[in-house]
C-alpha positions in Angstrom: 6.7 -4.9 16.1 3.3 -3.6 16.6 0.9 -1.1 14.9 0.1 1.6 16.9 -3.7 1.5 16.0 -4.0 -2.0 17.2 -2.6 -0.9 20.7 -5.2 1.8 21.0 -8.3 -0.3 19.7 -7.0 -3.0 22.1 -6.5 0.0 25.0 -10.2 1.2 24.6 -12.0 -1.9 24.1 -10.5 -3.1 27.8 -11.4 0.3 29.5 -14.2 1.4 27.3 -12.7 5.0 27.0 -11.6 7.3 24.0 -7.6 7.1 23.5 -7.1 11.0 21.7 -4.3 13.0 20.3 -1.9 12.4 16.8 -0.3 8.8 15.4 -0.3 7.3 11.8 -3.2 4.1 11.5 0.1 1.9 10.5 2.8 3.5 12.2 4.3 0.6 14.5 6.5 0.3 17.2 8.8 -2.6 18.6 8.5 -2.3 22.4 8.0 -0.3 25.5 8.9 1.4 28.3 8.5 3.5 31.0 9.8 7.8 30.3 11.6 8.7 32.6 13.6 11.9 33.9 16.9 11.3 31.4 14.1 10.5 28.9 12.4 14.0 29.5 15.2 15.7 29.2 16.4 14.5 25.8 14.0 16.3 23.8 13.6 13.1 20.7 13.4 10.0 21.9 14.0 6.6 20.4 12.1 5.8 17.2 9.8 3.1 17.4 9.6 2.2 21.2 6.7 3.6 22.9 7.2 4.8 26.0 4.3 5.1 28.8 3.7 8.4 31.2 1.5 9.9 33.8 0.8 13.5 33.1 1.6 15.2 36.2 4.7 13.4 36.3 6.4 14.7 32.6 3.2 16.4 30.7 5.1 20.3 30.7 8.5 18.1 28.9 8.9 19.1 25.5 9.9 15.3 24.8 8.7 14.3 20.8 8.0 10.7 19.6 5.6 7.8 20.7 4.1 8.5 24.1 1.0 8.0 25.5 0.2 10.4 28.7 -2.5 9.1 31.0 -4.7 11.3 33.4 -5.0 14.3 31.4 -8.1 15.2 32.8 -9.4 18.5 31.0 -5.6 19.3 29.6 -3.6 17.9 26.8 0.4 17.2 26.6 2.9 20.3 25.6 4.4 17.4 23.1 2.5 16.2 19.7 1.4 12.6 21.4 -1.4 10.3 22.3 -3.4 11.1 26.0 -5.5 9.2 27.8 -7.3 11.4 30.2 -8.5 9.3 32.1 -6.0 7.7 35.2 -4.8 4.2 34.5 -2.4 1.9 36.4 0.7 2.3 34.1 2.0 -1.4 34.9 -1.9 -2.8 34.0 -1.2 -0.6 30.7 2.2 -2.0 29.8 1.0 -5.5 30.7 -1.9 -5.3 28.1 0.4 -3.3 25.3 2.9 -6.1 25.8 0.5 -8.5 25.1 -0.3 -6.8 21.7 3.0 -6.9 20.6 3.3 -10.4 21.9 0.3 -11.2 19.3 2.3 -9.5 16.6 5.1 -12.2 17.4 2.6 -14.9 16.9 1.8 -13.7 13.2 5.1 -13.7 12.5 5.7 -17.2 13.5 2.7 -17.6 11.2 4.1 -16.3 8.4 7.0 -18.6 8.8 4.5 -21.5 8.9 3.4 -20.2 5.3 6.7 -20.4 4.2 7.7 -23.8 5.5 3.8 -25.4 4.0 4.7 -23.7 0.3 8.3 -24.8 0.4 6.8 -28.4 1.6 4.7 -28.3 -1.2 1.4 -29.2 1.0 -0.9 -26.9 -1.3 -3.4 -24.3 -0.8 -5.6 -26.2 1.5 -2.9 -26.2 3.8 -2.1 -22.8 3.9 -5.3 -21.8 4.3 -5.8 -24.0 7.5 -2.7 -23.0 8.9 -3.3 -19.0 8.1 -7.3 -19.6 10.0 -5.3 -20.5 13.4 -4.4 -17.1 13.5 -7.2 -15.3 11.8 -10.4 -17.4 13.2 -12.5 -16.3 10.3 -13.1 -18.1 7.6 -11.2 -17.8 4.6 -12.1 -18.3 0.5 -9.7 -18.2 -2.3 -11.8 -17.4 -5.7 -11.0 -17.1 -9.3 -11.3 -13.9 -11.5 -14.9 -15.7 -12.6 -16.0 -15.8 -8.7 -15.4 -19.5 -8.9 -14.0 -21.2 -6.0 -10.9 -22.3 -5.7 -10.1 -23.1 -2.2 -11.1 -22.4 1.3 -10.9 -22.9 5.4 -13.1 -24.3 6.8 -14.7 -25.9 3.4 -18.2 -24.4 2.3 -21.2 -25.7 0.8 -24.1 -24.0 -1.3 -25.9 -21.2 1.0 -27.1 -18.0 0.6 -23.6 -16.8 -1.0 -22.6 -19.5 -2.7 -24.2 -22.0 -5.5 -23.3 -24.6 -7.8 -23.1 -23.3 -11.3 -21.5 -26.0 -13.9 -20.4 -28.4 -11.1 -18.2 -25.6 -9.4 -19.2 -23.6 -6.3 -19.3 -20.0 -6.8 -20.1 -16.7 -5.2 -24.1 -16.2 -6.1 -24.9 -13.9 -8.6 -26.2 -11.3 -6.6 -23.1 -11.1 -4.9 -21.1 -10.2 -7.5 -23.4 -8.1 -8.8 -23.5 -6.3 -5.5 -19.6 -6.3 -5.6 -19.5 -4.7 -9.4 -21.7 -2.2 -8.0 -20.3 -1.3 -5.1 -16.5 -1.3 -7.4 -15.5 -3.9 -4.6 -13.9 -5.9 -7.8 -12.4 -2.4 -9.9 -10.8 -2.1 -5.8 -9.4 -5.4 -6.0 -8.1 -5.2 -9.6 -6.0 -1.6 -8.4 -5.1 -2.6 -4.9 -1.8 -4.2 -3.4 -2.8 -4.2 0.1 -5.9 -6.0 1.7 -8.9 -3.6 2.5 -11.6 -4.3 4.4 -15.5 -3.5 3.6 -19.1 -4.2 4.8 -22.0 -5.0 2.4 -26.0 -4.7 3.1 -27.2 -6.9 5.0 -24.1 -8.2 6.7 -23.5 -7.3 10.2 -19.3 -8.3 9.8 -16.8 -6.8 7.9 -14.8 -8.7 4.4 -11.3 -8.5 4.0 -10.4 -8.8 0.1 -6.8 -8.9 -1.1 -5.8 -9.8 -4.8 -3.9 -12.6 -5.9 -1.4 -11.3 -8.4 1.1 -13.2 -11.0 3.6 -10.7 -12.6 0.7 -7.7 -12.0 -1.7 -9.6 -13.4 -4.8 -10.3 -10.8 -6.3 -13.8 -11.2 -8.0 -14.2 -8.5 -8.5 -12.8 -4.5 -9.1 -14.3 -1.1 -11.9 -13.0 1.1 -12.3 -13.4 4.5 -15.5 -13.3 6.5 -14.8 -11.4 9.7 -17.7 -13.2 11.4 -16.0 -14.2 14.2 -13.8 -11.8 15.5 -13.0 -8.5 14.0 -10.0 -8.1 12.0 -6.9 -5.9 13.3 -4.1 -4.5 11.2 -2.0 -7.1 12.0 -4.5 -9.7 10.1 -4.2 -7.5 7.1 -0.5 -8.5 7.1 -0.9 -12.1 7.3 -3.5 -12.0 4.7 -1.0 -9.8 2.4 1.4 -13.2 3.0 -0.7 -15.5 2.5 -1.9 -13.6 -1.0 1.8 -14.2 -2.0 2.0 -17.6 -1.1 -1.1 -18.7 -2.6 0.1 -16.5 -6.2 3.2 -19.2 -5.8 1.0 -22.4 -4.8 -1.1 -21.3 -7.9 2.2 -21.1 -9.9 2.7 -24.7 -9.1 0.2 -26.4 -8.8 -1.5 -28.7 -11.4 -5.1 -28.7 -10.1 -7.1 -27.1 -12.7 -7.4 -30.3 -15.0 -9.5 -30.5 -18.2 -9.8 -34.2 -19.3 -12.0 -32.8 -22.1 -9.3 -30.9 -23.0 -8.4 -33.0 -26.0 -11.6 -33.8 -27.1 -12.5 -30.7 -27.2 -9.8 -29.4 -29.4 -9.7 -31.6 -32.0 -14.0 -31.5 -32.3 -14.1 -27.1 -33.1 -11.2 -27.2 -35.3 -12.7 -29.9 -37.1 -16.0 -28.1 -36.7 -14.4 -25.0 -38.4 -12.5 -27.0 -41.2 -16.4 -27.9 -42.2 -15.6 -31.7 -41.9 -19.3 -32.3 -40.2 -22.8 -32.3 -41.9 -25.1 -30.6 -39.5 -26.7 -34.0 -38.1 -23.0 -35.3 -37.0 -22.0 -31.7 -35.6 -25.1 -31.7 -33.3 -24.3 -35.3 -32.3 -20.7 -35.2 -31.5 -21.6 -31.7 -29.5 -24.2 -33.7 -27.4 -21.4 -36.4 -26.7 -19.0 -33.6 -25.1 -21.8 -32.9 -22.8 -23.3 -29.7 -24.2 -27.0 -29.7 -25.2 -27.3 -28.5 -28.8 -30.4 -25.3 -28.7 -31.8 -23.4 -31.0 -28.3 -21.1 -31.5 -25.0 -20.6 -31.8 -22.5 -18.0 -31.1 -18.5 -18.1 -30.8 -16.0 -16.4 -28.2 -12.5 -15.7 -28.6 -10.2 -14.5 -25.9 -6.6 -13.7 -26.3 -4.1 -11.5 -23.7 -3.1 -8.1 -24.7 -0.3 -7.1 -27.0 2.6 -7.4 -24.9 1.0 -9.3 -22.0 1.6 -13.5 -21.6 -0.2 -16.5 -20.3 0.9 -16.7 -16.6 -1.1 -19.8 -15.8 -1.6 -23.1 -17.4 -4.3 -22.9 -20.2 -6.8 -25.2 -18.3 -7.3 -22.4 -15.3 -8.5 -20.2 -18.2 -10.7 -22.8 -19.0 -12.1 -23.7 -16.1 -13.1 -20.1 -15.4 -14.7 -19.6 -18.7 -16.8 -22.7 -18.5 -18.3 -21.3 -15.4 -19.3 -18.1 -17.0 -21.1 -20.5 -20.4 -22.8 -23.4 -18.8 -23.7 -25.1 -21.9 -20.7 -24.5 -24.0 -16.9 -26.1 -24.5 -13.5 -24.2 -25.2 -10.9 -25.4 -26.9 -7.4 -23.5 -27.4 -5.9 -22.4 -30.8 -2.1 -21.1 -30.4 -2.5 -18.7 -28.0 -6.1 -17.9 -27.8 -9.4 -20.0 -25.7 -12.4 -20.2 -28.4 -15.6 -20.8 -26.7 -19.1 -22.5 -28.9 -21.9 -21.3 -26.8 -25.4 -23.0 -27.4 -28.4 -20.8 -26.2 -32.3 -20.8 -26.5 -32.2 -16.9 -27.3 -30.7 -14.7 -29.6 -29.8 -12.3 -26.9 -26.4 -14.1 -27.0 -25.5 -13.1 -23.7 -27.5 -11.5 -20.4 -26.1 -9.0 -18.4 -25.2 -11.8 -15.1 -22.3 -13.3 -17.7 -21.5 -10.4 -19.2 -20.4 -8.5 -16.3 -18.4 -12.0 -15.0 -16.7 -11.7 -18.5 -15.6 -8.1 -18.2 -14.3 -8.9 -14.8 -12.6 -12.3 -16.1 -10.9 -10.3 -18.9 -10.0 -7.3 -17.4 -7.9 -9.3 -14.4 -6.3 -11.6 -16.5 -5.4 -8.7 -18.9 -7.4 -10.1 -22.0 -9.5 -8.9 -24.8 -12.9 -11.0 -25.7 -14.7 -10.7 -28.7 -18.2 -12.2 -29.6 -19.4 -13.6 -33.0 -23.2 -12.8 -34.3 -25.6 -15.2 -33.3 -26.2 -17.9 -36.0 -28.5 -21.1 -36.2 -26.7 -23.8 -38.2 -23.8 -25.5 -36.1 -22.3 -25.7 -39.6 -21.8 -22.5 -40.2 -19.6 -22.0 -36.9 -16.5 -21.7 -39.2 -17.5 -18.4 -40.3 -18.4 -16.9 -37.2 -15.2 -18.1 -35.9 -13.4 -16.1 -38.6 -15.3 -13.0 -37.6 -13.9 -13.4 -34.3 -10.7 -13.9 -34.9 -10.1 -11.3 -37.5 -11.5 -8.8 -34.9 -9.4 -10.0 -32.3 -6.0 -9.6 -34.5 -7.4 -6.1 -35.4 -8.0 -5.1 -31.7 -4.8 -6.5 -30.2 -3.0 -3.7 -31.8 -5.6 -0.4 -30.7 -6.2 0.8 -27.4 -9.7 -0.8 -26.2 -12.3 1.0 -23.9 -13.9 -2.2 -22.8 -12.0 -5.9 -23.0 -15.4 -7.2 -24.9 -15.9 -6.7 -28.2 -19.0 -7.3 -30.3 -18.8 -8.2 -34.1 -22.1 -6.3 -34.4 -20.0 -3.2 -33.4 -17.3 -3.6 -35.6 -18.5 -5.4 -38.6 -18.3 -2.7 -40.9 -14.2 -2.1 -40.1 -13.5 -5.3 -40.6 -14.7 -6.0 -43.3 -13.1 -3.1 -44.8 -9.9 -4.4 -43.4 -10.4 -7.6 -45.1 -10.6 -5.8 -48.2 -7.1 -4.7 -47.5 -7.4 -1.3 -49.8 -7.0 1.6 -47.5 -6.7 3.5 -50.5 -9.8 2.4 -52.2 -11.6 2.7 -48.6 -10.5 6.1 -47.8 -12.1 7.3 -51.3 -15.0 5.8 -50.3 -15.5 8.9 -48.1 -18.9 11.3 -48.7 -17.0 14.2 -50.0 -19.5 16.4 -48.2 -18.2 14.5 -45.0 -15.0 15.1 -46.1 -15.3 18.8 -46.4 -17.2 19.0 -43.2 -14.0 17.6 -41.4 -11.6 20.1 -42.7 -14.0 23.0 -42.1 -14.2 22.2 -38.8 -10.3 22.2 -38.5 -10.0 25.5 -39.8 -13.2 27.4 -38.3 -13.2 25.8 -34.8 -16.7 24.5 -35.8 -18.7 21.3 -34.1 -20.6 20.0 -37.5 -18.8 16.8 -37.3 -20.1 16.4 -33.9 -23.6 17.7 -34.2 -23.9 14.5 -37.0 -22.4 11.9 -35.1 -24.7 13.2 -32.8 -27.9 12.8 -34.6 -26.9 9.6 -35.7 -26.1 8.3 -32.2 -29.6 9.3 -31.4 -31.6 7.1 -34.4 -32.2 10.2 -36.0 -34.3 11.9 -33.4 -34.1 16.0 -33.2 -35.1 16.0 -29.9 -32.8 13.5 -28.6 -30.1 15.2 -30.3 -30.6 18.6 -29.2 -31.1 17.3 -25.9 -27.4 15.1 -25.9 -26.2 18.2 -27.3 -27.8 20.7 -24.7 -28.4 22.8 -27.4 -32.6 24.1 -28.3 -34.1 22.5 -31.4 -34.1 26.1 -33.0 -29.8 26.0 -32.8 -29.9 22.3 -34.6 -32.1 23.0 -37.2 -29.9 26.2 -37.8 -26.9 24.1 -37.7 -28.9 21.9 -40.2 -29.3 24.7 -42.4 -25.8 25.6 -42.4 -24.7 22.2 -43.1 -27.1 22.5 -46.5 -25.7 25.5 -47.3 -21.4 25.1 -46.8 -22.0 21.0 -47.6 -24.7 20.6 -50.0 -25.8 17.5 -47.1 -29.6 16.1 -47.8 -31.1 15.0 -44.3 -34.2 13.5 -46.4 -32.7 11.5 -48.5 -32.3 8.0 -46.8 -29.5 6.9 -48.8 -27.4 10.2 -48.5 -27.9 9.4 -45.1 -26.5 6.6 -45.2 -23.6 7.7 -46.9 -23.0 9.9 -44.4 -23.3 7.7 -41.8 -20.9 5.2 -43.0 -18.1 8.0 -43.8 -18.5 9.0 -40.0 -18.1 5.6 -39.4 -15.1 4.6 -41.5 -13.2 8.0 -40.2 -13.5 7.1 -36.8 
């Protein structure tokens, strides 16, 4: 078997001419031949052989399926097929399509090589290497964090690739440049290898994801420096993606000697069994240098959705995002202490690793407020967690969630009296709502609004493409069905946390 596209890219690059006329980019065929006189008179041919021509010989037959007509000159074929117009040497054609297909017969022993290293059980490394003999590009198996996992032949740090928490990993503005570019939102949504180029690069990259049970957690790239890539190399690389999602399966390589350690110090650390002084000092001994603050991650898979890998891959992926932190696991969930010199908590470089880390592992992430006293950790802890269990039941925009964002909720959930909560409610707010229901009116909206824009009339009108004049009417109206007071700070807060409760 042979893809019809590879035959023509393999037809022009030898005689530097344009091969024209109709065929599918992965339609194949399984050999060839020459049409003939019994051939021309059938009308359909055999599916999936493709038979050779000269123009003057059968062009006028009204033969249909895979032909290619040479020596066209200025006409085309009577039949739907592929034309060459220039003259070629038919047997000097069928020699050099034969040797395509031939090439297609190599990848399939190759894929038989994949099978026989996986059932072996010689690992990743070796699958790789015996997966380059056919592809001569290099080839890089990463986690859903960019980290390295494997690859042929083996890299060091360069201008993609740098150490980041004793791991090799894709630079940071490569992955940026994938997010931006949706090369990982491609990887997360496709089941087939695709190839793309990126600034810079004069060679083509091949990505295909690695999946377990849907779930993506990681991809290989390969670097078509070389030798460009043909359809047939996507194929292979769509194998090897499978056999590496197995090797993964199996394989024990993703180790965490701190594991333990590292366990047994945060839930002691949240059962408040440390002064400050012994917290800081038993943090320093697991290797993370204690800064001026704190803040907590938990991570848990979506309702419905389980752990597909063992709990130290997790790990290892998360402790390349947070440098100076440790995670230990609770039931089901990975809780992360991050120590940090800024109160930003986290910069937009991790943040978009996270996302990416979550959203291929099918996992939610939220993140504590930042706090300065390692003693207190127990507390932020419980905001996370509470969070999380409220989350893992609602549908979720983004897999990261930030405690500053939902503080007020949960808290209210913690209180765990809807009743008492719901009459809680501005009236006016209340009465707004069910106006709107009945009248078709926006005032609901037009608040929200002015609330999401700090206030500001301007902004507001503006979000709203509405003049200033139509607000301040809308304003008006609101005084006169709601009885609302815009200058009265604590009416407007009222009103803001009714909107927000309701939501």
């Amino acid at each position: 078997m042979a893809y019809i596209s590879d035959i023509v890219s393999a037809i022009e690059k030898k005689y530097g001419l344009v091969v024209e006329g109709n065929y599918a980019k992965r339609h194949s065929t399984d050999g060839i031949r020459f049409l003939n006189d019994t051939d021309a008179t059938i009308g359909h041919l055999n599916p999936n052989v493709l038979y050779l021509a000269k123009y003057d010989s059968y062009g006028k037959a009204e033969v249909y399926g895979d032909i290619i007509f040479v020596g066209t000159g200025n006409e085309e074929p009577v039949s739907d097929s592929i034309f060459i117009r220039e003259s070629l040497d038919l047997i000097e054609l069928y020699n050099l399509i034969e040797d395509v297909v031939l090439s297609y017969q190599r990848i399939d022993m190759q894929k038989q090589n994949l099978f026989s290293i996986l059932h072996k059980g010689y690992g990743i490394d070796s699958l790789l290497k015996t997966a380059y003999k056919y592809l001569n590009n290099t080839i890089v198996v990463c986690d859903s964090s960019y980290g390295i996992i494997a690859s042929y032949p083996e890299l060091s740090v360069d201008n993609d690739l740098e150490i980041r928490n004793d791991r090799l990993s894709v630079r940071t503005k490569n992955s940026e440049d994938m997010e931006q570019k949706k090369i990982t939102e491609r990887i997360y949504h496709s089941v087939y290898p695709f190839a793309t180029k990126f600034e810079g690069y004069s060679f083509e990259w091949i990505f295909e994801s690695i999946r377990i049970k849907h779930a993506v957690v990681g991809y290989i790239c390969v670097q078509c420096k070389e030798r460009k890539h043909t359809e047939s190399d996507l194929d292979l690389i769509h194998v090897l993606g499978q056999m590496v999602s197995i090797q993964l399966q199996k394989d024990d390589s993703y180790n965490n000697p701190q594991g333990i350690k590292y366990d047994v110090y945060l839930k002691d650390l949240f059962s408040r069994r440390y002064d400050e002084e012994t917290s800081l000092t038993q943090l320093s001994f697991l290797g993370v240098k204690p800064k001026e603050y704190y803040y907590i991650l938990t991570c848990s898979f979506e309702a419905n959705f389980n752990r597909l890998m063992a709990y130290h891959y997790y790990i290892h992926q998360l402790s390349t995002i947070f440098t100076n932190s440790i995670t230990g696991i609770f039931g089901n969930r990975f809780v992360t202490l991050v120590s940090t010199s800024t109160m930003r908590k986290i910069d937009e470089k991790q943040l978009n690793r996270l996302e990416t880390f979550l959203t291929m592992n099918h996992m939610i992430g939220t993140i504590s407020y930042t706090y300065s006293n390692l003693t207190d950790s127990a507390s932020y802890f419980n905001q996370c967690q509470g969070l999380l269990s409220q989350r893992l039941s609602t549908f979720n925009e983004s897999p990261i969630i930030f405690y500053e964002d939902y503080y007020l909720k949960h808290i209210l959930n913690v209180m765990n009296k809807p009743a008492l909560v719901e009459a809680s409610i501005h009236p006016s707010i209340k009465f707004m709502k069910k106006y709107d229901l009945e009248h078709g009116t926006n005032y609901i909206s037009t608040l929200e609004t002015y609330f999401d824009n700090n206030r500001s009339a301007p902004a507001t009108a503006n979000a709203l493409f509405i003049h200033k004049s139509t607000l301040f009417y809308r304003f008006d109206k609101m005084k006169q069905i709601f009885g609302i007071r815009l200058d009265d700070k604590d009416a407007l807060f009222a009103y803001e946390y009714s909107l927000k409760i309701m939501k």
